[in-house]
C-alpha positions in Angstrom: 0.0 0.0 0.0 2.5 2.3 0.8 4.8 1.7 -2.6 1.2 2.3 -4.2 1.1 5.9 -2.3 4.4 6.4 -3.9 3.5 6.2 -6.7 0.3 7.9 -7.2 2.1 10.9 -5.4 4.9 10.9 -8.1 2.1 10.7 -10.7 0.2 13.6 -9.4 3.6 15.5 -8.9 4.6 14.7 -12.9 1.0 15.6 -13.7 1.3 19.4 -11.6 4.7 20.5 -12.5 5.1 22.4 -15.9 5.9 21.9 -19.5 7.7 24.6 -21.0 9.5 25.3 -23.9 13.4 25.2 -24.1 15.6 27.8 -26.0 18.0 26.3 -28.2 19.0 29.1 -30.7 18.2 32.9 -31.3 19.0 35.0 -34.6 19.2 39.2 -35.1 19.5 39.7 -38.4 21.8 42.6 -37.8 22.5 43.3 -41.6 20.2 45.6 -43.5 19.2 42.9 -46.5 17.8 40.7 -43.8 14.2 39.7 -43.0 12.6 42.1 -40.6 9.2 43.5 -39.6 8.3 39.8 -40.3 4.7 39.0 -41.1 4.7 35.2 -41.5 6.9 31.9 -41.9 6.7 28.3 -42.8 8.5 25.3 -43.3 9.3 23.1 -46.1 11.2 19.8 -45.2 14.3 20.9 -44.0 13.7 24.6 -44.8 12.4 27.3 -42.0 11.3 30.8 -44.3 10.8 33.5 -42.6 9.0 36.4 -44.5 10.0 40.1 -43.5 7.6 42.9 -44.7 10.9 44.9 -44.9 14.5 43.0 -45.6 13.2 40.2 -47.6 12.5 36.7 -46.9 15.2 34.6 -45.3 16.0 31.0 -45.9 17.4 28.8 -42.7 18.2 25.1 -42.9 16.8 23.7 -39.8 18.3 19.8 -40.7 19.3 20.1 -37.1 16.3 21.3 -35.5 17.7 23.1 -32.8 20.0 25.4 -35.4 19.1 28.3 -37.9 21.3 27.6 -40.5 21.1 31.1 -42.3 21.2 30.3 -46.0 20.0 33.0 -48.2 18.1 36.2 -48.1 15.6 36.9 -51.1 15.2 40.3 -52.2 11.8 41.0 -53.9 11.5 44.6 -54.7 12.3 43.5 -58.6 13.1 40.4 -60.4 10.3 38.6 -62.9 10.8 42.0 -65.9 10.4 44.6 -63.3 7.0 43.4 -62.1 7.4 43.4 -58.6 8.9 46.5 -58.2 8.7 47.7 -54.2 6.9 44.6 -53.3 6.4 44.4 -49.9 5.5 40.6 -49.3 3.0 39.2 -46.3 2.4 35.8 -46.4 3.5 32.4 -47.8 2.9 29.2 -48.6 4.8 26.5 -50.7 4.4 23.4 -53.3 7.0 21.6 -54.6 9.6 23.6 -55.9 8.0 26.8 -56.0 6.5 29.4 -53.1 3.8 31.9 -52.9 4.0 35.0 -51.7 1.3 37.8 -51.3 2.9 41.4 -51.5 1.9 44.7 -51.8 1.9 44.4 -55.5 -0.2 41.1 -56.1 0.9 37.2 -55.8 4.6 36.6 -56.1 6.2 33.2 -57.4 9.4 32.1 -55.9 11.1 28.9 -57.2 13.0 27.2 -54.1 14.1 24.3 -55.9 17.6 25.2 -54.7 16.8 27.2 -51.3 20.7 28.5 -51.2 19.4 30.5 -54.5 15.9 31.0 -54.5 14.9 32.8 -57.7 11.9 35.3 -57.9 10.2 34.8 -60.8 7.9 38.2 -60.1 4.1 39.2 -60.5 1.5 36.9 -61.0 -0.8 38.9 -63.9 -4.1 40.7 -62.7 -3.2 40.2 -59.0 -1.7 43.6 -58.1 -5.3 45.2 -58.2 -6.4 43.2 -54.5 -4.8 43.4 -51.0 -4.1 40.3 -50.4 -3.5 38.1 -47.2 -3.3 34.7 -46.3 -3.3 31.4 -48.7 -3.2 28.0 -48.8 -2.4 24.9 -51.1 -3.9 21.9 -51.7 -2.4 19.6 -54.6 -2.7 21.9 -57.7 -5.4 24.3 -56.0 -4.3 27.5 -54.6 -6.5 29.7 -52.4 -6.0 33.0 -51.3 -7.5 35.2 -48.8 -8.7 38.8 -50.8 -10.6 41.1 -48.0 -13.7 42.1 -49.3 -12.5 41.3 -52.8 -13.3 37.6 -51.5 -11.4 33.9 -51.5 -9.4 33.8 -55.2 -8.6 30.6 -56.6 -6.6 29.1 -58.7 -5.1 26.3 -61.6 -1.3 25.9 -60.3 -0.5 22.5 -62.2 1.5 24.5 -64.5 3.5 26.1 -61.6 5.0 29.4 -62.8 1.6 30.2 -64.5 -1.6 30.2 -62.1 -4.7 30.0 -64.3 -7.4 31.8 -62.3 -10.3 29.6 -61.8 -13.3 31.6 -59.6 -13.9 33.6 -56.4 -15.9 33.1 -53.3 -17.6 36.2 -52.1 -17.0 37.0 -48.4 -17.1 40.2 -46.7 -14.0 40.1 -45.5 -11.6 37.4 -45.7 -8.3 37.0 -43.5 -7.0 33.8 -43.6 -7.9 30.1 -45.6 -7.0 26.4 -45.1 -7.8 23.6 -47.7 -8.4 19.8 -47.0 -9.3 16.7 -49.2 -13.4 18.0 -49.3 -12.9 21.1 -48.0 -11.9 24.7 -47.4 -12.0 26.9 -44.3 -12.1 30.5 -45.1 -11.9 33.1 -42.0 -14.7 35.6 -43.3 -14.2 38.6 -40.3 -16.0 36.7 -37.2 -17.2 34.0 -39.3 -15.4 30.9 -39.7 -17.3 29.7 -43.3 -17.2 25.7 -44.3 -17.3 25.1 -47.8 -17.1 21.3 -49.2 -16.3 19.9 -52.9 -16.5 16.2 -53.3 -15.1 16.2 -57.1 -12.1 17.2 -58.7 -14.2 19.9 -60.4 -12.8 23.2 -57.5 -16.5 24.0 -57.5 -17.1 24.4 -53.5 -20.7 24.5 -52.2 -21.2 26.5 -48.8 -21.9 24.0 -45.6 -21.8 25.8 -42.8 -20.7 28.5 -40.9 -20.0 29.7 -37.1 -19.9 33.2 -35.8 -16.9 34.1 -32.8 -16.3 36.6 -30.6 -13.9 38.4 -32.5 -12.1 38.4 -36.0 -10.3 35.6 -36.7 -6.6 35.7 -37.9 -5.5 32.0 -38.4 -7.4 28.5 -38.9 -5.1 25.1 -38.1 -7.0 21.8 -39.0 -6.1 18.7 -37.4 -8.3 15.2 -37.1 -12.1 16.1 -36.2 -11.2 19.5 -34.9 -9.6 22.9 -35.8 -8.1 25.5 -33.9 -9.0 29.2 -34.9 -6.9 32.1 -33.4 -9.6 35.1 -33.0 -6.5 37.4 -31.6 -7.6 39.3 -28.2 -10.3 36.6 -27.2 -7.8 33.8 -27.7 -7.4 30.4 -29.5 -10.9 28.3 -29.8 -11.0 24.4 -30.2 -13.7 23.1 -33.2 -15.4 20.2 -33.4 -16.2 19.6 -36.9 -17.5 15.7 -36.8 -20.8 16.2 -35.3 -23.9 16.3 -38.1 -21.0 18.2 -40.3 -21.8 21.6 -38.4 -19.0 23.1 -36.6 -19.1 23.2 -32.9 -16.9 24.9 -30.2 -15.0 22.8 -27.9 -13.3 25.5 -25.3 -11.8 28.8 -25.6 -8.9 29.6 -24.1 -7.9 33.4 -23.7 -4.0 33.6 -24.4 -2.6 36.1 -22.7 -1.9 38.6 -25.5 -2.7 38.5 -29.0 -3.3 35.1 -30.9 -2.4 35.8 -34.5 -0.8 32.5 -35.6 -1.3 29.2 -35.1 -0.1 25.4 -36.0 -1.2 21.8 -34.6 1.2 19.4 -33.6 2.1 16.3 -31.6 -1.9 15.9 -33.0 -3.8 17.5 -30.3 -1.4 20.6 -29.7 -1.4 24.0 -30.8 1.8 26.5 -31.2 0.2 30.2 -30.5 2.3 33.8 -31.7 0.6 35.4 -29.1 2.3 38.9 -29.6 4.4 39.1 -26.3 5.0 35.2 -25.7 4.8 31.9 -27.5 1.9 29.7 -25.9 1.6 26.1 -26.4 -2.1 24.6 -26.2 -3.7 21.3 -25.3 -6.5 19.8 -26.8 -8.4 17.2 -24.0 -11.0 16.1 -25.1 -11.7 14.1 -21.9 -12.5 17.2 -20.0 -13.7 19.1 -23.5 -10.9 21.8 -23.0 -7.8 23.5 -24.2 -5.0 23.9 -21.6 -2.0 25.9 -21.5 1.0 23.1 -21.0 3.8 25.3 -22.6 4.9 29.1 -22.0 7.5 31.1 -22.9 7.8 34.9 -22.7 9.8 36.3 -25.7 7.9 40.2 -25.5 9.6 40.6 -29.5 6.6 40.7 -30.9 5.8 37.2 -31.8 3.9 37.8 -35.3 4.2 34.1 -37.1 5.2 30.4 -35.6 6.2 27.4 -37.7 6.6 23.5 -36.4 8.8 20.4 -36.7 8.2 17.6 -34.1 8.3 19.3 -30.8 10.8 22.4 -32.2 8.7 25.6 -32.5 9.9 28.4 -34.6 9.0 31.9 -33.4 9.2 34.6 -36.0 9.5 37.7 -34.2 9.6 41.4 -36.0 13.2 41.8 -36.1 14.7 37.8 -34.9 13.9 34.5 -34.6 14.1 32.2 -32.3 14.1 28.2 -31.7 12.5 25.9 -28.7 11.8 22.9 -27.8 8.4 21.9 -26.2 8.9 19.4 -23.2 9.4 19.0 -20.0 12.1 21.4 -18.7 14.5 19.4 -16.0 16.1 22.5 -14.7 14.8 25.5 -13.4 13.1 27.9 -16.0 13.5 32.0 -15.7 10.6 34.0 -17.4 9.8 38.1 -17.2 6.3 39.5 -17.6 8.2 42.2 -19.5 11.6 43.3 -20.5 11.2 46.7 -21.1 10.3 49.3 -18.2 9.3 52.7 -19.7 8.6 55.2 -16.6 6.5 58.5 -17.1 8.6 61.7 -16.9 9.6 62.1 -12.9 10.9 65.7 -11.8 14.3 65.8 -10.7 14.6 64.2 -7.0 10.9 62.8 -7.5 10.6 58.6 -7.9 8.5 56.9 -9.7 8.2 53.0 -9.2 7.1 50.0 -11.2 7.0 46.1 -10.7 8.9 43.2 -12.6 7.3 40.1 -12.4 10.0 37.3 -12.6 9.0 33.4 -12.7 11.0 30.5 -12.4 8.5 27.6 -15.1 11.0 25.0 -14.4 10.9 21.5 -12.3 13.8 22.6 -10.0 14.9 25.7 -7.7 16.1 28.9 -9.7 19.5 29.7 -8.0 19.6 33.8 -8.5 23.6 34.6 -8.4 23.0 38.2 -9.2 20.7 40.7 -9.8 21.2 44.4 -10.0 20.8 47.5 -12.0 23.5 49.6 -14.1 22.2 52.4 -13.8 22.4 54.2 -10.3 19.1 56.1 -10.6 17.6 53.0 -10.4 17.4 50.9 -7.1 15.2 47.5 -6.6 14.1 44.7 -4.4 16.5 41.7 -3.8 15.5 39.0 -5.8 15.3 35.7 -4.1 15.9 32.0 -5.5 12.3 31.0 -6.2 10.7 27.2 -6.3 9.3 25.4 -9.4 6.4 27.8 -10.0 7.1 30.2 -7.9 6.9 33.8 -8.9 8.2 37.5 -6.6 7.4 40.7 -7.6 10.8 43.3 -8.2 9.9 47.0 -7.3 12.0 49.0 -9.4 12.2 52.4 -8.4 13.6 55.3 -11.0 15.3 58.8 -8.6 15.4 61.3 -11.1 18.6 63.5 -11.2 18.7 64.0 -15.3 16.9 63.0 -18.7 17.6 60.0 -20.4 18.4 57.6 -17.8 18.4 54.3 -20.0 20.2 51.0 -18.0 18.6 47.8 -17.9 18.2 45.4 -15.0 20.1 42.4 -15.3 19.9 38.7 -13.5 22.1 36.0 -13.7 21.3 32.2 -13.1 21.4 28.7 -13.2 18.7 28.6 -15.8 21.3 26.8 -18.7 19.5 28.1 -21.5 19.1 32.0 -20.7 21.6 32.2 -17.8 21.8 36.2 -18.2 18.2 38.0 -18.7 17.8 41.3 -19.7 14.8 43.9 -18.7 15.6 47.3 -20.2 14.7 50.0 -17.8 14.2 53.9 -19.3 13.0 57.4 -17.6 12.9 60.9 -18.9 14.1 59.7 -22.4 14.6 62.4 -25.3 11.0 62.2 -26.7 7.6 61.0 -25.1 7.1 59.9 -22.2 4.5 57.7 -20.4 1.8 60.3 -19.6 3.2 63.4 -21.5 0.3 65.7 -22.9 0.2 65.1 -26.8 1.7 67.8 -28.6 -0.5 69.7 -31.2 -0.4 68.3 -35.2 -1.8 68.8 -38.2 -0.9 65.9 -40.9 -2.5 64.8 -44.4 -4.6 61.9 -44.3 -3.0 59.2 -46.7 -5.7 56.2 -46.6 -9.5 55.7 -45.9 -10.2 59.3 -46.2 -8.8 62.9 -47.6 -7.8 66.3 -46.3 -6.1 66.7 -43.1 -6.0 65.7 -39.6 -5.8 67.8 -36.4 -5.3 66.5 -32.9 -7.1 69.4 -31.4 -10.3 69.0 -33.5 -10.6 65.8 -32.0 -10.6 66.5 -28.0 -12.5 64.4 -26.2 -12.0 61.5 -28.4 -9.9 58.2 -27.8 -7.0 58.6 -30.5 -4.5 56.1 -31.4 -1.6 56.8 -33.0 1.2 53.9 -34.5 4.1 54.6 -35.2 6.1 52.8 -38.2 9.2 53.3 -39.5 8.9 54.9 -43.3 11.1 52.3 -44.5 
C-alpha cells in the first residue's frame, strides 16, 4: 500500500509540474538585407522561411532542429521583368519547388528548388489590383484570402503560370486552409465551411459559425480545428458532429493570438504577440489547456513547427525551442522593457517586474542588480518550481535620459543572463506626456487633413512605423 502511495504521489507530482519550452537558438538579423518586420513563416522539409515585410524573406536550414542555419536572403522589390517592383511581401505558402507570396503588388512566385538561390520569378498577372493576405495549397489548387474582394482561386499545375479559376464572395476574408473535401475560409468573425466532393474546384457553402472576434488564423487537425480570433484567444472546433462546426473550449492567451499550427496531433503552437503559448487539446474534459509558456515580449507575429521544435518569427529575430518538460529551473519576465513617465528631478516613480521560475527545480539567483544608479530595486530571491516574486524598481530622477537595464544571472542553462531594459525621462515621449498639437495629411481611408485638437475628447491612437 505504501509503494502504491508512492506512486500515485509521483504521478500527481509529474501531472502538476510544468511543461515549458526550451531555448535552443536565437537569430538578429543585424545586416540591412535581412528579414525584418516579419509577417509570417513556414516550413518546407528541412527549410524554416521566414517572411519580412521589410529585408526580404530569409532562408534557414533547420536539418538540425535546434539550429538556424542562415542560408539566403531573397530580395523581392524586382526580379520577374520589373513586375514586382517595391513589393512588400505578407504571407507564404509553398508546393514543390516553387512558393507563394502575397505582397503589396499582387501574388509573387518564388522557385525554391535550390533554397541557397531562390529565384523570384515576379508578379503573377491581374493580381496587383487586390490586398491580399493569407493562402493556402492543396495539390494543384491554390487559395488566397482577398478582403472584401473575396477567397481567389486558382489552376497551379502549371507552376510558374496560375490559371485563375473563380472567387468566393465574403465580406471580408483573412485567412484560408484547404483539406481533401474542404476549405475553411476566416470571413471577419465567421469561420465559413465550404465542401467539394469532385475534382471539379467547384465548393458549395456547408456551414458556418460566428466568434467573438475576428479571426486571424485557422489550423485543422483530425475532427477539430483550432482558430486564433487574436484578443479573445485560441478556440477548439469540433467539426464531426452532423458536419456543423461546434466549439469545444476557448482559451484566452494572454496577449494577441495571430498564428497558429497543430502538432504532436492534439497541440497547438500560439504567436501570441508578447509570448509563445503552447495549447492542449483534452478532449476528456472538452478543454484546451496551456502546457507550454515562454515569454519572448519581441513581438511574436508568425510560428512554424517540426516535431516538438517551434519556430518563433519575431519582427526583427527568430528564435528556436523545444516543447517538453524542462528538468532544470526555468526563468521568465512578464516584461523586458520598463518605460517610466517623466519624474521631476529628485521625485521617484516606481514599477514592478514580475520574474518566474516555469521549471521543475529551484532557480538559483547569483546576481541581480541595475546599471544604472538612478535606479534601485528589491533583492531577488531564488524561487521554487512555479514560484513567482514581484521586483519594485524604483527610477530617482537627477537627469533626462536615464536608460540602463536590469540584469539577473542564473542557473537557468538556457538563458543564464536575462535582460529587462529599464528607461526614464528619455529624449521624446514619455508615459503620460500631454500630446503635442499636429496637423498631418490623411493618406488612406479618407482625404484632407488631420488635427489633434479637432478631436478633443475622443480616444486617439496613434502607430508609429518606421517609413522604410
Amino acid at each position: 500500500m505504501i509503494k502504491i502511495k508512492k506512486i500515485l504521489l509521483l504521478l500527481l507530482l509529474g501531472l502538476l509540474l510544468p511543461k515549458n519550452l526550451i531555448l535552443h537558438d536565437y537569430d538578429a538579423p543585424s545586416q540591412q538585407n535581412q528579414a525584418n518586420h516579419t509577417l509570417d513563416t513556414t516550413i518546407d522539409g528541412d527549410i524554416l522561411i521566414v517572411v519580412g515585410m521589410l529585408g526580404g524573406i530569409d532562408f534557414y536550414n533547420i536539418s538540425n532542429p535546434a539550429v538556424l542555419n542562415h542560408l539566403d536572403n531573397l530580395q523581392i522589390s524586382g526580379g520577374g521583368g520589373g513586375q514586382g517592383g517595391g513589393s512588400k511581401p505578407n504571407c507564404l505558402v509553398t508546393s514543390g519547388n516553387y512558393a507563394y507570396v502575397t505582397t503589396s503588388n499582387g501574388l509573387g512566385i518564388i522557385n525554391i528548388s535550390n533554397p541557397s538561390n531562390p529565384q523570384y520569378l515576379g508578379i503573377v498577372s491581374g493580381t496587383n489590383g487586390y490586398i491580399l493576405e493569407n493562402l493556402d495549397v492543396h495539390n494543384n489548387l491554390l487559395a488566397i484570402a482577398a478582403h472584401e474582394d473575396g477567397v481567389l482561386l486558382y489552376d497551379i499545375s502549371n507552376p510558374t503560370s496560375p490559371n485563375y479559376i473563380s472567387t468566393i464572395e465574403t465580406e471580408n476574408a483573412w485567412s484560408v486552409n484547404l483539406t481533401d473535401y474542404y476549405m475553411y475560409i476566416a470571413d471577419g468573425v465567421n469561420l465559413i465551411v465550404y465542401y467539394s466532393f469532385d475534382d471539379s474546384n467547384n465548393y458549395s457553402l456547408m456551414s458556418s459559425i460566428e466568434l467573438s472576434n475576428a479571426i486571424k488564423d485557422i489550423a485543422v487537425g483530425d475532427g477539430y480545428i483550432f482558430v486564433a480570433i487574436g484578443s479573445d484567444g485560441v478556440v477548439a472546433i469540433n467539426t464531426i458532429v452532423d458536419a456543423t462546426p461546434q466549439i469545444i473550449d476557448i482559451y484566452n492567451t494572454s496577449a494577441l493570438a495571430n498564428r497558429i499550427e497543430i502538432f504532436d496531433n492534439n497541440k497547438v503552437a500560439v504567436s501570441d504577440w508578447d509570448d509563445v503559448e503552447v495549447l492542449e487539446l483534452n478532449l476528456d474534459n472538452s478543454s484546451l489547456d496551456l502546457v507550454g509558456y515562454k515569454n519572448t515580449t519581441r513581438r511574436t507575429m508568425a510560428i512554424a513547427t517540426k516535431g516538438n521544435y517551434i519556430y518563433s518569427a519575431e519582427w526583427k529575430s527568430v528564435q528556436i525551442f523545444e516543447y517538453g518538460q524542462v528538468n532544470g529551473p526555468d526563468i521568465d519576465l512578464n516584461m523586458y522593457e520598463l518605460n517610466y513617465p517623466y519624474v521631476n528631478d529628485g521625485e521617484s516613480y516606481t514599477m514592478t517586474l514580475e520574474v518566474t521560475n516555469n521549471g521543475n527545480s529551484t532557480l538559483d539567483v547569483t546576481d541581480a542588480y541595475t546599471t544604472n544608479s538612478e535606479f534601485s530595486y528589491d533583492v531577488l530571491n531564488d524561487l521554487n518550481p512555479g514560484e513567482s516574486q514581484n521586483i519594485n524598481i524604483t527610477y530617482t530622477a537627477n537627469s533626462i535620459n536615464a536608460s540602463g537595464s536590469y540584469r539577473i544571472y542564473s542557473n537557468d542553462s538556457d538563458e543564464n543572463e536575462i535582460i529587462c531594459e529599464t528607461n526614464g525621462n528619455i529624449s521624446g515621449a514619455n508615459v503620460g506626456d500631454q500630446a503635442p498639437d499636429f496637423n498631418l495629411p490623411v493618406m488612406y481611408n479618407g482625404s484632407g487633413n488631420f488635427q489633434l485638437s479637432n478631436n478633443l475628447g475622443k480616444v486617439v491612437v496613434l502607430a508609429f512605423f518606421a517609413p522604410n
